[in-house]
C-alpha positions as protocol buffer text, in pm:
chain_id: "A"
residue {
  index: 1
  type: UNK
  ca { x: -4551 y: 6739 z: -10233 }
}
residue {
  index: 2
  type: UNK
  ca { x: -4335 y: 6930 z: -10475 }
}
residue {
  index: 3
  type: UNK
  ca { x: -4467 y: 7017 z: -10768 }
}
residue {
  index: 4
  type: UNK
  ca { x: -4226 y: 6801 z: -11014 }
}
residue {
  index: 5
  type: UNK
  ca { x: -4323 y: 6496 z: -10858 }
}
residue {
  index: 6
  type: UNK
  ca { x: -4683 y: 6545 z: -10961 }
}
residue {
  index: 7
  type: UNK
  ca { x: -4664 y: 6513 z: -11335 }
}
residue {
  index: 8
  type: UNK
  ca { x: -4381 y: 6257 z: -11341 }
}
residue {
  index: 9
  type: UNK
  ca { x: -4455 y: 5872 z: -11398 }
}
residue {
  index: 10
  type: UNK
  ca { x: -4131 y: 5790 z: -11247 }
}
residue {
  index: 11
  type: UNK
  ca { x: -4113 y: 5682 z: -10885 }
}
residue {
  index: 12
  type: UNK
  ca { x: -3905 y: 5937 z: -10704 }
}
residue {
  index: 13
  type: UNK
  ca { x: -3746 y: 5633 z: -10490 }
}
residue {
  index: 14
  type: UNK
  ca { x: -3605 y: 5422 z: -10802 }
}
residue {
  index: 15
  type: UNK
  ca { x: -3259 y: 5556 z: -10702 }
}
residue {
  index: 16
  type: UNK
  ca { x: -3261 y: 5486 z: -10345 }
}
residue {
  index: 17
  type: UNK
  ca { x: -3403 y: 5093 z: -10426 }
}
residue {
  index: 18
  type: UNK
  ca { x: -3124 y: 5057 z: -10702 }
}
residue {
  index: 19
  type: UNK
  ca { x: -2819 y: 5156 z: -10455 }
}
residue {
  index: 20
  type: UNK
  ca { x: -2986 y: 4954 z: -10179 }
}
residue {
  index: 21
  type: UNK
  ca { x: -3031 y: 4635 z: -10351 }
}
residue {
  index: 22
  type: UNK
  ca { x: -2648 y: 4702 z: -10493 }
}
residue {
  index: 23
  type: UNK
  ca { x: -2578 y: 4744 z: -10107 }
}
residue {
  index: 24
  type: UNK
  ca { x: -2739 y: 4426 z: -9995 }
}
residue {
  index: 25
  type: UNK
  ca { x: -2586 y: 4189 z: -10325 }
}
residue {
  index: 26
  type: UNK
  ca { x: -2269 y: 4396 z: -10296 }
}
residue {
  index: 27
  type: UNK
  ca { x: -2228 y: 4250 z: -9878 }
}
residue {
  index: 28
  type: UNK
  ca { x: -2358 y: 3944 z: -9968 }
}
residue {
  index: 29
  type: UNK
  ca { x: -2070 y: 3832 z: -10268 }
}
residue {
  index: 30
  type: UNK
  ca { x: -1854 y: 3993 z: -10003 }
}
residue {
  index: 31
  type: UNK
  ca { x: -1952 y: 3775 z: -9731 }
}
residue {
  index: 32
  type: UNK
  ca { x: -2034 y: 3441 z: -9892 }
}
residue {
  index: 33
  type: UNK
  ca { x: -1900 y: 3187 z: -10139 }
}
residue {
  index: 34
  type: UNK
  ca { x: -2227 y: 3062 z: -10288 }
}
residue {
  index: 35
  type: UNK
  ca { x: -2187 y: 2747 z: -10483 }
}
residue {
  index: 36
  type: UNK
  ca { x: -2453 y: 2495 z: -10617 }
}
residue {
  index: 37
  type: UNK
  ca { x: -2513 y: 2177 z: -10465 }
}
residue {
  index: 38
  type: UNK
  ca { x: -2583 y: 1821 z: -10580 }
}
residue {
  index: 39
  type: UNK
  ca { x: -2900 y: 1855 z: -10429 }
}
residue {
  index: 40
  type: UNK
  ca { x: -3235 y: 1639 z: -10576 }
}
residue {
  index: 41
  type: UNK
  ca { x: -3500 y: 1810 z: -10750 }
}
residue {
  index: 42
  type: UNK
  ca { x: -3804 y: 1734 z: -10557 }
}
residue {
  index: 43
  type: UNK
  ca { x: -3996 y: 1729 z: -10870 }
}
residue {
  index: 44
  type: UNK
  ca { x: -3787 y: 1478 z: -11056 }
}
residue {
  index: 45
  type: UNK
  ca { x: -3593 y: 1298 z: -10802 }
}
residue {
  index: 46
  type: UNK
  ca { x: -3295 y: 1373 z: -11020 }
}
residue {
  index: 47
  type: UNK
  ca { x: -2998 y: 1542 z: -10945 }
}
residue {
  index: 48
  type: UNK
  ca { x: -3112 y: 1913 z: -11005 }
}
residue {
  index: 49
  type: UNK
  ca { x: -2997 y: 2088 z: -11319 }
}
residue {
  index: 50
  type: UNK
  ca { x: -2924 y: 2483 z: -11342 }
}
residue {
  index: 51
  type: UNK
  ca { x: -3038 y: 2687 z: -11643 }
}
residue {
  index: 52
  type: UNK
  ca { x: -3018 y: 3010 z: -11757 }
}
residue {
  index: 53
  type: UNK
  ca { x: -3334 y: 2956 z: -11993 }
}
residue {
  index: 54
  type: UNK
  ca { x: -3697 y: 3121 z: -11990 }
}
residue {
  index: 55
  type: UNK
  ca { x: -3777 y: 2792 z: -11848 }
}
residue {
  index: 56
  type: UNK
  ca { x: -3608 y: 2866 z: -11520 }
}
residue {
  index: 57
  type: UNK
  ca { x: -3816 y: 3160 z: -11434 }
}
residue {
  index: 58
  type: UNK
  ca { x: -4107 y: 3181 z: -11301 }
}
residue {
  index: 59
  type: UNK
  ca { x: -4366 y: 3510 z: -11269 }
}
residue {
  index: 60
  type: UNK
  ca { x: -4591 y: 3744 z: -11505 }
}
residue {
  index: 61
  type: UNK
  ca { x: -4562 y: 4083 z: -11367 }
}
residue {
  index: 62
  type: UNK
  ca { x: -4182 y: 4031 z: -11231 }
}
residue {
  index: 63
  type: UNK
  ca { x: -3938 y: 3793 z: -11330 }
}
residue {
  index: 64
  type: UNK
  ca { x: -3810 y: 3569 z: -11099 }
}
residue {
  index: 65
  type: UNK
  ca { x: -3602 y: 3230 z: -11071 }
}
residue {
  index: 66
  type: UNK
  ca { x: -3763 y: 2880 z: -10933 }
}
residue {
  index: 67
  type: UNK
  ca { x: -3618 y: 2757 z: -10559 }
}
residue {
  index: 68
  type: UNK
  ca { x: -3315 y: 2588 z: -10638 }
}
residue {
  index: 69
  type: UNK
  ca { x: -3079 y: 2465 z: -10387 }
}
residue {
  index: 70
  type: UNK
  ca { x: -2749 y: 2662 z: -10347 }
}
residue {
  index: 71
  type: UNK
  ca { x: -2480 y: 2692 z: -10029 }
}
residue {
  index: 72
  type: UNK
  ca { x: -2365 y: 3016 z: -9883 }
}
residue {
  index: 73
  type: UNK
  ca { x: -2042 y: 2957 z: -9713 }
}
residue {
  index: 74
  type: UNK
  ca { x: -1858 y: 3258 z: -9535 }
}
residue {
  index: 75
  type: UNK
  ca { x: -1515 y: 3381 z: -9669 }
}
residue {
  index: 76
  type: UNK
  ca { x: -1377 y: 3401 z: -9347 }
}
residue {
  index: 77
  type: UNK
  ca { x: -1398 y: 3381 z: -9000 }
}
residue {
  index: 78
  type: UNK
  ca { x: -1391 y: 3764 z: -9000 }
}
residue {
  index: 79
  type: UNK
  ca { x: -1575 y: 3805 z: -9257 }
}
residue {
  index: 80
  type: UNK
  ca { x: -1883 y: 3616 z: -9111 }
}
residue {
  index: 81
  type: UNK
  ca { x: -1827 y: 3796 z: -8743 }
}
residue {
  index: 82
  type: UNK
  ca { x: -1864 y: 4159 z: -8953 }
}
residue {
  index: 83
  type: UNK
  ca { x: -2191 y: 3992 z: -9117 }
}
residue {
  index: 84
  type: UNK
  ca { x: -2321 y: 3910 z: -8769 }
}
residue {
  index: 85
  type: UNK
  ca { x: -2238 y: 4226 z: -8600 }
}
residue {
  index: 86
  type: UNK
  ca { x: -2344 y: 4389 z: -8877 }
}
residue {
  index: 87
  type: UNK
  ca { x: -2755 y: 4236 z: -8857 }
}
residue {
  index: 88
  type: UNK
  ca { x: -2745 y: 4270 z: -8446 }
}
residue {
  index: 89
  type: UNK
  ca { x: -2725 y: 4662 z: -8551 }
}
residue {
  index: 90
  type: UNK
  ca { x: -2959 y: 4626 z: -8825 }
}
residue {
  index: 91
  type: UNK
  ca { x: -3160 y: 4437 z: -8572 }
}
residue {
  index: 92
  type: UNK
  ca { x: -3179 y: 4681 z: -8312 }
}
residue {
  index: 93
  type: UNK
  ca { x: -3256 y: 5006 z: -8551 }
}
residue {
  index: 94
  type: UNK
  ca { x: -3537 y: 4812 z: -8714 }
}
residue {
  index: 95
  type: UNK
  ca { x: -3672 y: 4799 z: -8318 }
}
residue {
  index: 96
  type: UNK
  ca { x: -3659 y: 5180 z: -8288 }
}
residue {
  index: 97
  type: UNK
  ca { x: -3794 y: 5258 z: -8608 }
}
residue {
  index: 98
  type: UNK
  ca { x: -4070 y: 5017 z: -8600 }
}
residue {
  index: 99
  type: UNK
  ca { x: -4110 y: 4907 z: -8240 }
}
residue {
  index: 100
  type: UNK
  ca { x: -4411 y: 4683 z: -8312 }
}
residue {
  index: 101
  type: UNK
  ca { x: -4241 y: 4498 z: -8615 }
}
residue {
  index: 102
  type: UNK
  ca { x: -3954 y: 4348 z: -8368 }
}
């Protein structure tokens, strides 16, 4: 291992993770419409109600929100086929580099 990576608390990978998550949200808004529902909240039986407050969230170490019930629509026709051809690619290099994970 190189020598600068020893002494450094930062995780050498932070980069790659940040453009591959932009990737992956990036394709998705591309892809989808993604709208809220009128969908029941299971613990209420009331008509589930977004929020954007500390109440929302859920998680100590990370930060994340509660299940909530949303719809992902494709844009397009085309749109969705590029989405679908794009995960039967995705699909078949995650069988070469990890056969037993397929």
């Amino acid at each position: 291992m190189p020598e600068r990576y020893l002494d450094s608390e930062v995780c050498p990978g932070i980069p790659f993770a940040e453009r591959s998550m932009w990737i992956n949200i990036v394709t998705m808004l591309w892809t989808f419409n993604i709208r809220a529902t009128n969908g029941v909240d299971p613990n209420t039986g009331l008509p589930f109600k977004y929020g954007d407050s500390d109440a929302s969230f859920c998680g100590d170490f990370s930060n994340a929100p509660f299940s909530f019930p949303v719809i992902f629509e494709p844009r397009s026709l085309r749109r969705a086929e590029v989405a679908r051809r794009e995960w039967a690619e995705l699909e078949k290099n995650i069988t070469v580099l990890m056969p037993g994970n397929a």
